[in-house]
VOZAZA-931940 format. One line per field, with one value per residue (C-alpha): residue in three letters; x negated, y, z negated. Coordinates in nm, 4 decimals. Each point is the difference from the previous one (the first is absolute). Layout:
BEGIN
tilum ALA,...
c1 X,...
c2 Y,...
c3 Z,...
This chain:
BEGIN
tilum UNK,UNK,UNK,UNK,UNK,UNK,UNK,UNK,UNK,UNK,UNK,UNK,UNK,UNK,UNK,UNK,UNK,UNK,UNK,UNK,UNK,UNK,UNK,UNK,UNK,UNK,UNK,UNK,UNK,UNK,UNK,UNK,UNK,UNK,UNK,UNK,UNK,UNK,UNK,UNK,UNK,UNK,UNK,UNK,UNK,UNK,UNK,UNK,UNK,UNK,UNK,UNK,UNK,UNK,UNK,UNK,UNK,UNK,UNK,UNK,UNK,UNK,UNK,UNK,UNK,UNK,UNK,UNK,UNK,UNK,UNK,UNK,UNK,UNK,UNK,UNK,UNK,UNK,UNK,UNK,UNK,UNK,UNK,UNK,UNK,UNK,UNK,UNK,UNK,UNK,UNK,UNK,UNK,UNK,UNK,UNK,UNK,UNK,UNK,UNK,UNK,UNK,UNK,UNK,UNK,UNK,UNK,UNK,UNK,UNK,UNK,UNK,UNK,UNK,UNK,UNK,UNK,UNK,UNK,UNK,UNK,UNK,UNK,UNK,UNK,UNK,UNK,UNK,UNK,UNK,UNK,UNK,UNK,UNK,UNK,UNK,UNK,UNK,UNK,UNK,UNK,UNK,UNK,UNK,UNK,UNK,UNK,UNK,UNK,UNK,UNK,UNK,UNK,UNK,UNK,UNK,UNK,UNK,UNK,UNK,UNK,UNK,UNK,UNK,UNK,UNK,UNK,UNK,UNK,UNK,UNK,UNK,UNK,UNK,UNK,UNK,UNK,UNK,UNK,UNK,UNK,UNK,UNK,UNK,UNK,UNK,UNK,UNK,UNK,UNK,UNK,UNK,UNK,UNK,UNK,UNK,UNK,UNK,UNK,UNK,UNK,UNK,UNK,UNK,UNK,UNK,UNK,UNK,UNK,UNK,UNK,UNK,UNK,UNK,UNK,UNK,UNK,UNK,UNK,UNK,UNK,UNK,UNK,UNK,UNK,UNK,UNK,UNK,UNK,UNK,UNK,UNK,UNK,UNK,UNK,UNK,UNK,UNK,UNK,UNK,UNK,UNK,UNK,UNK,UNK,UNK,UNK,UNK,UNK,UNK,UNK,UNK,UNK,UNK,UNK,UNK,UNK,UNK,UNK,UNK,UNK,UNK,UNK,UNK,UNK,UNK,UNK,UNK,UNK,UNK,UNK,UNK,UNK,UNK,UNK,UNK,UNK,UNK,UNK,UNK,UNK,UNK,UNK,UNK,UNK,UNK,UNK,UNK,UNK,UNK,UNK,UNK,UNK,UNK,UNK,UNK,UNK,UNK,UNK,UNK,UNK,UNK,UNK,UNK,UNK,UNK,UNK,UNK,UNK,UNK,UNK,UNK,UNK,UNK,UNK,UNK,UNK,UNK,UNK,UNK,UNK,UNK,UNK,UNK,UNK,UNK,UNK,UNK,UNK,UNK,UNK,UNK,UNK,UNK,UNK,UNK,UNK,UNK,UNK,UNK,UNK,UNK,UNK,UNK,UNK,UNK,UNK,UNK,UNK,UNK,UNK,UNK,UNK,UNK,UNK,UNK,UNK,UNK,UNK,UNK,UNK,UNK,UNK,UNK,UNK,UNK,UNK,UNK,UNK,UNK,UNK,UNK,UNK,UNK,UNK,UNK,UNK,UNK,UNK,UNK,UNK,UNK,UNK,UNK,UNK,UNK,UNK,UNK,UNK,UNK,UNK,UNK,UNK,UNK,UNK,UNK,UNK,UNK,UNK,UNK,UNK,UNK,UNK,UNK,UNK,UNK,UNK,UNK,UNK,UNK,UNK,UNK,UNK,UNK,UNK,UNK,UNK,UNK,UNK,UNK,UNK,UNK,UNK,UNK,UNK,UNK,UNK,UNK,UNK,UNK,UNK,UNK,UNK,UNK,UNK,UNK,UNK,UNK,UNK,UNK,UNK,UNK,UNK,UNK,UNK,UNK,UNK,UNK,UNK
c1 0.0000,-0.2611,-0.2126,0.2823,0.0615,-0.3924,0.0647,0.2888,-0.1286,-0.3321,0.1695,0.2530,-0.3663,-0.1230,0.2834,-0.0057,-0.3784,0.1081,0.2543,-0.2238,-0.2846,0.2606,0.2162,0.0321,-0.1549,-0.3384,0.0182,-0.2553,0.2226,-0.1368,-0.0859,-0.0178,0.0188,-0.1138,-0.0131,-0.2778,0.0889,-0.2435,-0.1641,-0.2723,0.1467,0.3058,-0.0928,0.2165,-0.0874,0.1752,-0.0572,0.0153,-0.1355,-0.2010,-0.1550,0.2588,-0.1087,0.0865,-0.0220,0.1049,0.0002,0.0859,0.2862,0.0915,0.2708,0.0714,-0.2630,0.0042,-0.1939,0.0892,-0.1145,0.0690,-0.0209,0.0176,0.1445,0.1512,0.3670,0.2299,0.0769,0.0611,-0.3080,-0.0328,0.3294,-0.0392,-0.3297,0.2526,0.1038,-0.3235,-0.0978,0.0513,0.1047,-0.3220,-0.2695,-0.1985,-0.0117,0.3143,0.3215,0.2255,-0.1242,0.2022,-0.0162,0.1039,-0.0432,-0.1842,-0.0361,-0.0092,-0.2750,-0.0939,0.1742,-0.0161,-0.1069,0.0496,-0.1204,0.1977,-0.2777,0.0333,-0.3580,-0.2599,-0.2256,-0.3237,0.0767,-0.2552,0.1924,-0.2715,0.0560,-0.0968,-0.0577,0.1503,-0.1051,0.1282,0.3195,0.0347,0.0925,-0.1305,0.0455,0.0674,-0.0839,0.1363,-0.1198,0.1031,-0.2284,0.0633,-0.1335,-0.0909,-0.2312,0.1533,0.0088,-0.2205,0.0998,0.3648,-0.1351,-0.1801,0.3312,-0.0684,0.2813,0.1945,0.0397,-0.1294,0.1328,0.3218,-0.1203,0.2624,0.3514,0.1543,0.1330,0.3386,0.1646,0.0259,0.2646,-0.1869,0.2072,-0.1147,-0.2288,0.0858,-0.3309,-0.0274,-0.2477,-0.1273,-0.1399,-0.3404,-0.3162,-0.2004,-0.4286,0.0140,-0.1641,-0.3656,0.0144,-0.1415,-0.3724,-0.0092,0.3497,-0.1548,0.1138,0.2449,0.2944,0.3432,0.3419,-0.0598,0.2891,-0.2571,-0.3573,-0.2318,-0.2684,-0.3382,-0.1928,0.2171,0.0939,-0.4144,-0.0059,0.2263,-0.1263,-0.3532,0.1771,0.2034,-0.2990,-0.2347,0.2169,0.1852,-0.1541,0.1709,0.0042,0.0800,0.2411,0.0041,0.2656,-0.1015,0.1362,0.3860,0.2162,-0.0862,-0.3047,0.2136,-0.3576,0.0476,0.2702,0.0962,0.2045,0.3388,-0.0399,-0.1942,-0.1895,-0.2955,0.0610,0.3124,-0.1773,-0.2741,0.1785,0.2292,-0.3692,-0.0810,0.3296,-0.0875,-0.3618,0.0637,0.2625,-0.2471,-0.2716,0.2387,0.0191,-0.3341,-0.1178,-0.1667,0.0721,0.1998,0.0944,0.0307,0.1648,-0.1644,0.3242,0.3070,0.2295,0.0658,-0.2089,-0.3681,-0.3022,-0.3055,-0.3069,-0.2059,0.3072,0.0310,-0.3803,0.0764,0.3014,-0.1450,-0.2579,0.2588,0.1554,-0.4255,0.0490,-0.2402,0.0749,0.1718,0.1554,0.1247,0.2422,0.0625,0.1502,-0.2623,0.0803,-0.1692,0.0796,0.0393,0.2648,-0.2001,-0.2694,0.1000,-0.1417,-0.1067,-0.3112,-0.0906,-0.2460,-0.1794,-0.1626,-0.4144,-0.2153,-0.1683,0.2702,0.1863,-0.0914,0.1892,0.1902,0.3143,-0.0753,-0.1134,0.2936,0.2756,-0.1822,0.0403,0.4134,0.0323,-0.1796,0.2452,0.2859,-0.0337,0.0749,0.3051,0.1115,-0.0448,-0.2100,-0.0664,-0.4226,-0.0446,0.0571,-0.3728,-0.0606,-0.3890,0.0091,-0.0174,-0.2892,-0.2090,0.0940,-0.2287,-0.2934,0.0854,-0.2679,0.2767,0.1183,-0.2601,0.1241,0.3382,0.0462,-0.2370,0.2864,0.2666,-0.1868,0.0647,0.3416,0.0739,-0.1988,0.1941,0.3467,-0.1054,-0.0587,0.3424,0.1566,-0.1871,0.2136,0.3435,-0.1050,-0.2184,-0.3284,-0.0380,-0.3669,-0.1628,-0.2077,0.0794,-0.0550,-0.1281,0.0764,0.0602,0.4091,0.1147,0.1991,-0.2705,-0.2125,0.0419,-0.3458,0.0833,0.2999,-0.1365,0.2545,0.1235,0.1863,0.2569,0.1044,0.2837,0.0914,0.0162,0.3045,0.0083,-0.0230,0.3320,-0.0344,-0.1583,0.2083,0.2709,-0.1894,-0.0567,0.3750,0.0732,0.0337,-0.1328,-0.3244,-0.0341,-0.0317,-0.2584,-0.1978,0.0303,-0.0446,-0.3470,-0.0931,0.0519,-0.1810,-0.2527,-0.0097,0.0047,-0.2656,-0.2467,0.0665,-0.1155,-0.3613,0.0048,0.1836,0.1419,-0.2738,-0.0255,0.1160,-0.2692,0.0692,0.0381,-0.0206,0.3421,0.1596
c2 0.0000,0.2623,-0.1132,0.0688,0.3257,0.1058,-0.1086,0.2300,0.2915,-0.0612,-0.0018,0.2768,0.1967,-0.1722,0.1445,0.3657,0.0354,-0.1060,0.2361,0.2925,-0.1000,0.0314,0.2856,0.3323,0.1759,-0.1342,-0.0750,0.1464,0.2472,0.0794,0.4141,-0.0004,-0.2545,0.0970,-0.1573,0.1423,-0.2354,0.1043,-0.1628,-0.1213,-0.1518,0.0263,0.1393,-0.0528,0.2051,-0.1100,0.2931,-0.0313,0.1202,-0.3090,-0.2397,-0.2730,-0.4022,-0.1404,-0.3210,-0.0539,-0.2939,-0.0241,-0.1938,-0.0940,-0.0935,0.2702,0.2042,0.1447,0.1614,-0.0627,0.2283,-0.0876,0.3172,-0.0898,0.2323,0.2186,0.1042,0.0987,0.3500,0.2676,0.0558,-0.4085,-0.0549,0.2909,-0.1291,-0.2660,0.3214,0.1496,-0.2977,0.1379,-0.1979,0.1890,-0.1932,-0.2412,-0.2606,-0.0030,-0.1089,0.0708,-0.0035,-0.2110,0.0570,-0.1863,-0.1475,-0.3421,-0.1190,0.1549,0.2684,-0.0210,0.2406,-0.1933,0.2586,-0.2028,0.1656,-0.1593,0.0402,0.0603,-0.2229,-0.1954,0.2436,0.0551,0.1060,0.2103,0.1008,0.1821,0.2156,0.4420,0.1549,0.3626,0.2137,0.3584,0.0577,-0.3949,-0.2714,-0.3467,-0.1676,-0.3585,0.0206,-0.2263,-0.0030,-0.1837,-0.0687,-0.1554,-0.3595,0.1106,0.2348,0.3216,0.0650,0.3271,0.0653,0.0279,0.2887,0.1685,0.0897,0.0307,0.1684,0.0730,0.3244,0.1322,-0.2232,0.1671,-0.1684,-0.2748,0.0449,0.0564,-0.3089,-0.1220,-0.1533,-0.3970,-0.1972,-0.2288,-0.2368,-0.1607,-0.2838,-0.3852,-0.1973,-0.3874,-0.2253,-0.0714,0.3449,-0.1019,0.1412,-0.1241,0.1694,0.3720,0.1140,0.1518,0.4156,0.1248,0.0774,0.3379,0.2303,0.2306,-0.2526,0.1993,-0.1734,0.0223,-0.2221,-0.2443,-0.1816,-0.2797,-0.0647,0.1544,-0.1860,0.1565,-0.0579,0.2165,0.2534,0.0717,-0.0443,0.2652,0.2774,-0.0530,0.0767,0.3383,0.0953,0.0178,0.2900,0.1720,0.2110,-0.0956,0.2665,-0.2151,0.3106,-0.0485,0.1796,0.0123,-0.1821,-0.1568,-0.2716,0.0093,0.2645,0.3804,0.1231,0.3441,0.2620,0.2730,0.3129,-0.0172,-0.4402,-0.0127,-0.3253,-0.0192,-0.3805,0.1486,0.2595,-0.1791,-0.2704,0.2976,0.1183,-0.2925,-0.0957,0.3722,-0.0981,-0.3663,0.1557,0.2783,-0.2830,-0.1882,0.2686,0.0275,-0.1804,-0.3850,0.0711,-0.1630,0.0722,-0.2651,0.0604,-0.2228,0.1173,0.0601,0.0057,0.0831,-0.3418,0.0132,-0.1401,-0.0880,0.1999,-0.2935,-0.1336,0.3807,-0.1016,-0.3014,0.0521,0.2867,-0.2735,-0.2814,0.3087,-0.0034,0.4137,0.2558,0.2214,-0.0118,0.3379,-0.0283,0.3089,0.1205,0.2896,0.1392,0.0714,0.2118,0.1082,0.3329,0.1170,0.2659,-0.2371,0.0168,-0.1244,-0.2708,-0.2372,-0.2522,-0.3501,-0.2577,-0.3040,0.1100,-0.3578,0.2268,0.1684,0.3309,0.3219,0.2157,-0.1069,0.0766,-0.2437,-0.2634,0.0644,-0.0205,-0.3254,-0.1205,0.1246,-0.1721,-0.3214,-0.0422,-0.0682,-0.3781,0.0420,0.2194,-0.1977,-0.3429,-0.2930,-0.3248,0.0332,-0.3558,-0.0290,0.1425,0.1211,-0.1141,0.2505,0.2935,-0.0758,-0.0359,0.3137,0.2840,-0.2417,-0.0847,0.1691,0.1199,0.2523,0.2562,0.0660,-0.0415,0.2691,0.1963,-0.0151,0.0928,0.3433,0.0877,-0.0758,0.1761,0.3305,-0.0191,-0.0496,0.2633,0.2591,-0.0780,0.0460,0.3006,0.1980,-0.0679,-0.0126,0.1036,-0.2129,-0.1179,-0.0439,0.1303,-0.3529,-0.3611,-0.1579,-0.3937,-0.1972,-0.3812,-0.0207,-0.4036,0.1000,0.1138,-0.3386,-0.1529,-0.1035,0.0200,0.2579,0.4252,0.1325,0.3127,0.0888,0.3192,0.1746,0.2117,0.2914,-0.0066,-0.1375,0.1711,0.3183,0.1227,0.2134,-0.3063,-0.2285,0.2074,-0.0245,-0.3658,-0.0757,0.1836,-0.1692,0.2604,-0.0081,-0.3322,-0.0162,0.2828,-0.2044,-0.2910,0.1634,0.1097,-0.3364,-0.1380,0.2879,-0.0730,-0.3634,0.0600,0.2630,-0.2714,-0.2625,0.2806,-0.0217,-0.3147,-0.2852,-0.2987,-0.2229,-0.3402,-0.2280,-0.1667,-0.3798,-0.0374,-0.3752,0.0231,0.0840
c3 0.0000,-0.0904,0.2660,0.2550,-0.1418,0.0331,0.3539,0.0600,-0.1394,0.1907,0.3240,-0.0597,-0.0630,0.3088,0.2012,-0.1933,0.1246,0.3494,0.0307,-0.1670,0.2500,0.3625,-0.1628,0.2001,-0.3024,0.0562,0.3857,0.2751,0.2153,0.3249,0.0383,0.3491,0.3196,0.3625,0.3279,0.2332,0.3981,0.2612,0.2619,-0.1839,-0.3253,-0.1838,-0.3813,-0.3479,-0.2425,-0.3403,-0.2819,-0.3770,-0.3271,-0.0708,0.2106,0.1588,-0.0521,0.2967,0.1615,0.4600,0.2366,0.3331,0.1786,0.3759,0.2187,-0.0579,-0.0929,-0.3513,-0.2691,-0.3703,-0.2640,-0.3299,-0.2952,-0.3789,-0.2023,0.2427,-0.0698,0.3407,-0.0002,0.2822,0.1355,0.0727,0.1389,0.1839,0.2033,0.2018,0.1634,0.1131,0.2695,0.2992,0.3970,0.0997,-0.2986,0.2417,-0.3147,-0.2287,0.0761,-0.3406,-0.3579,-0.2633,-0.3450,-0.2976,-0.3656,0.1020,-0.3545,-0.3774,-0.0077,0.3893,0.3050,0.3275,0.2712,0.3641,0.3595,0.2640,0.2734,0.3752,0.0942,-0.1981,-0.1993,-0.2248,-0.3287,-0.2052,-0.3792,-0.2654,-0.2954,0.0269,-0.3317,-0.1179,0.2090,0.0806,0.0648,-0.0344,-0.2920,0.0444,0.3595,0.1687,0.3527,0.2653,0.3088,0.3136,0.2850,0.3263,0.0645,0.3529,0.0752,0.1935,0.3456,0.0696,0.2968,-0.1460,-0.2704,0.2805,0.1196,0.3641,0.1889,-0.3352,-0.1106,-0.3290,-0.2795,-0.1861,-0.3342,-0.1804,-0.0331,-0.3204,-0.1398,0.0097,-0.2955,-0.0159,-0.2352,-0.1791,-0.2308,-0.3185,0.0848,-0.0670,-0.0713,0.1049,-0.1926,0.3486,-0.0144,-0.1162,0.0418,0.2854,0.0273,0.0869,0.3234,-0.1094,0.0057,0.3152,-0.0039,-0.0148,-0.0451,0.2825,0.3204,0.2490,0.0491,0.1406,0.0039,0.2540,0.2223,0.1496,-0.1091,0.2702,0.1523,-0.1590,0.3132,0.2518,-0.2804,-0.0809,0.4099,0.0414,-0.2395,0.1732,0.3236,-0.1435,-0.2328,0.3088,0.1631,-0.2469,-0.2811,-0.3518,-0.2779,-0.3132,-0.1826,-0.4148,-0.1918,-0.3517,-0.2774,-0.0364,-0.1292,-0.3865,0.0501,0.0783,-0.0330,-0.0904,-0.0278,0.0422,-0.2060,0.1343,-0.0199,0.3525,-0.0164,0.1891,0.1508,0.2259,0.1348,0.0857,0.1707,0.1805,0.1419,0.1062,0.2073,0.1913,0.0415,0.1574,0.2221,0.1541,0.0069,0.2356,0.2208,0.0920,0.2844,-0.1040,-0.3294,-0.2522,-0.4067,-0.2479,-0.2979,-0.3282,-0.2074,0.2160,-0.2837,-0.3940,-0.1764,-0.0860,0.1635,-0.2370,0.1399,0.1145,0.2198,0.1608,0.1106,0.1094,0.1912,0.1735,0.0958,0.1227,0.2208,0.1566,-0.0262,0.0816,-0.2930,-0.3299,-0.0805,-0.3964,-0.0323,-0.3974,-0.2049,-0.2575,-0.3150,-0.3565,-0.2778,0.0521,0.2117,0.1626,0.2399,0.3504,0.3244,0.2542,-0.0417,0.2310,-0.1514,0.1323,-0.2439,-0.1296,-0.0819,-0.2189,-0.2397,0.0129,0.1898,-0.3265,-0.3284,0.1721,0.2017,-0.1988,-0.1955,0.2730,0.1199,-0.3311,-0.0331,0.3365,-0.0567,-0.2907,0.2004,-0.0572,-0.3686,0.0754,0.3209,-0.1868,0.1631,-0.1132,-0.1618,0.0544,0.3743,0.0830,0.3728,0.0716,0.3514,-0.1972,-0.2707,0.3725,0.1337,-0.1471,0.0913,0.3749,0.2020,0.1794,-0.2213,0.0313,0.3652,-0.1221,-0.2418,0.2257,0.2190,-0.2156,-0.1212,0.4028,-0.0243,-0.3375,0.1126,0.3020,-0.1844,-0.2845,0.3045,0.1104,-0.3414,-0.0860,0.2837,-0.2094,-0.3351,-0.2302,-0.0866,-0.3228,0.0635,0.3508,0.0305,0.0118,-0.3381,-0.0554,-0.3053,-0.0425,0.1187,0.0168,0.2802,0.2564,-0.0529,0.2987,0.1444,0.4059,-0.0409,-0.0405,-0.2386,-0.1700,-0.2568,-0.0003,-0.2623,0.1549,-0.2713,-0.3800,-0.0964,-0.3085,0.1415,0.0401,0.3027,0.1643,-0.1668,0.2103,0.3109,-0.0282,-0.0134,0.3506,0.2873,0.2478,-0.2361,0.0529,0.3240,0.0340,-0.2782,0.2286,0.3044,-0.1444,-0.1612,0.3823,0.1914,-0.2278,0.1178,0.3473,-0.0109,-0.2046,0.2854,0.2956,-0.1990,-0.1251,0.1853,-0.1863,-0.0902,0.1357,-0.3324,-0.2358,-0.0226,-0.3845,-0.1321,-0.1507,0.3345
């Protein structure tokens, strides 16, 4: 009898924990959920104030993702994510979301086509609690000749997405994990939604062909996705202006004769810095133009500066110190540390890059001169410091800071139109004005080609 009655009161303390433990009072409530599609890779981005344990498999026939979240209550901002997947995301189909068991949310991506998955952890940061990152890669690589767009004109950027029902999901115990697909290499690849895997021979065949009479200008807006980079008085962030540049720059670029603009971001979502290199290196381009917004701290600095990359550290603090702001877009975009890119620890010590960034101090003088004529210059001379972005070993590149964002008047400025297109007609005048004195180089065989 008494041993019965320890029993019962055991278990009714059993249960009381239980419930304490999976109550709404101490669940994990999600902050914040976005969905970044683009032609590269789909991105979740699940925000909370603590770190999320998670655990995801993969499924087929059909093709799924399963992420599984202890500890995270439903609330608005997670039933509201079903809503955000767009008809236009090359990945996702639907999202489902439901309790799976006591303590763990079920999180399912119906997917259009077989995938990579890379998921990792970001830390505080900014304007930012903790992170879980998904992203989804294609299986197959990308056809180039598809992102160089020929006979398109300039890319309108992604739709807005449409609202999708997505009713509570019913699990089946035959949904069991199976191995996950290994995370791509590097998070840098170029990719794009693909209806039919291409044939790598006649794809690699066919940019040899195009690449040996048409001049490609590889056209980088700044920042995106998860990284606004910075912003402006009245709320101006600097990753839509950039990208607003670059559309006008890409579409002048096509007008020229044997030329053609690609654009490494052609929408809102964020592109780590090493995959801006080596996408503009896929596209086998001429030049890499990276286009930005500057900002400081105080409100007053105004003006244009044009960079190219030093092997030998910065021309001037400011420099060094907008190198250093810029190279930080990683941490604020979000990519996975653990996927390492081995290309880029080569590329300071190719003996290539001497000519290289010899190269891309003729282009940036030439582009500065250009600017100079609508704006004012924040310094009169091209600065050099150590920007991620202009490493690519085969590919002369520049870096453009347009205006200070944080200036108001140029802040102003920035957001119209008709300035715009004078700052791209410059950027490209600039361009074509490099190429009558120096005429695209014939392209160094790298061993990673």
């Amino acid at each position: 009898m008494f041993k019965s009655m320890v029993r019962r009161v055991n278990l009714v303390w059993l249960l009381a924990l239980i419930a304490l433990l999976v109550s709404p009072a101490h669940a994990l409530l999600l902050s914040d959920a976005r969905l970044w599609p683009s032609p590269d890779y789909t991105r979740l981005t699940l925000e909370a104030p603590q770190a999320i344990a998670y655990k995801y498999f993969q499924l087929a026939n059909p093709e799924r993702l399963v992420l599984d979240m202890e500890g995270v209550e439903r609330n608005a901002v997670l039933s509201e994510l079903a809503t955000k997947v767009g008809a236009n995301d090359p990945y996702v189909t639907s999202v489902r979301i439901g309790m799976n068991r006591p303590g763990v949310m079920r999180l399912v991506l119906e997917l259009k086509t077989p995938i990579k998955a890379s998921l990792f952890q970001l830390k505080p940061l900014g304007e930012y609690g903790h992170r879980l990152v998904l992203d989804l890669y294609p299986v197959q690589p990308p056809d180039a000749l598809a992102q160089l767009g020929l006979g398109k004109k300039p890319d309108q950027g992604l739709a807005a997405p449409a609202p999708v029902e997505a009713p509570l999901p019913k699990f089946s115990p035959e949904e069991s994990p199976k191995p996950v697909a290994p995370a791509p290499e590097t998070s840098a690849e170029p990719s794009a939604a693909i209806a039919s895997p291409p044939d790598p021979n006649k794809t690699a065949n066919a940019i040899k062909r195009i690449a040996a009479h048409m001049t490609i200008v590889a056209i980088d807006a700044g920042h995106g996705g998860e990284d606004p980079g910075a912003r402006g008085a009245t709320g101006l962030l600097e990753k839509h202006v950039t990208l607003a540049i670059a559309k006008r720059v890409k579409a002048k670029i096509d007008m020229e004769p044997n030329m053609r603009g690609v654009l490494v971001r052609e929408g809102d979502y964020f592109v780590p810095l090493a995959g801006r290199v080596t996408k503009a290196r896929g596209f086998r381009a001429d030049l890499f133009v990276s286009i930005h917004a500057d900002a400081f701290i105080r409100p007053e600095a105004r003006g244009s500066s044009v960079f190219a990359l030093s092997e030998h550290g910065a021309t001037s603090a400011a420099a060094r110190w907008l190198a250093k702001k810029e190279n930080e877009a990683d941490l604020i975009g979000g990519i996975n540390i653990d996927v390492k890119d081995p290309f880029l620890k080569r590329t300071l010590i190719d003996l290539s890059q001497t000519a290289t960034i010899s190269d891309g101090l003729k282009l940036a003088r030439s582009v500065l001169r250009e600017i100079g004529s609508i704006n004012t210059l924040h310094k009169n001379e091209v600065e050099q410091a150590g920007f991620a972005v202009l490493k690519a070993p085969d590919i002369p590149s520049i870096l453009v800071e347009t205006a200070f964002i944080s200036n108001p008047d140029e802040e102003r400025r920035l957001n119209d139109e008709a300035y715009q297109d004078k700052l791209a007609d410059a950027i490209v005048t600039g361009i074509r004005n490099y190429f009558a004195k120096v005429p695209p180089r014939a392209r160094i065989k790298l061993t990673n080609n």
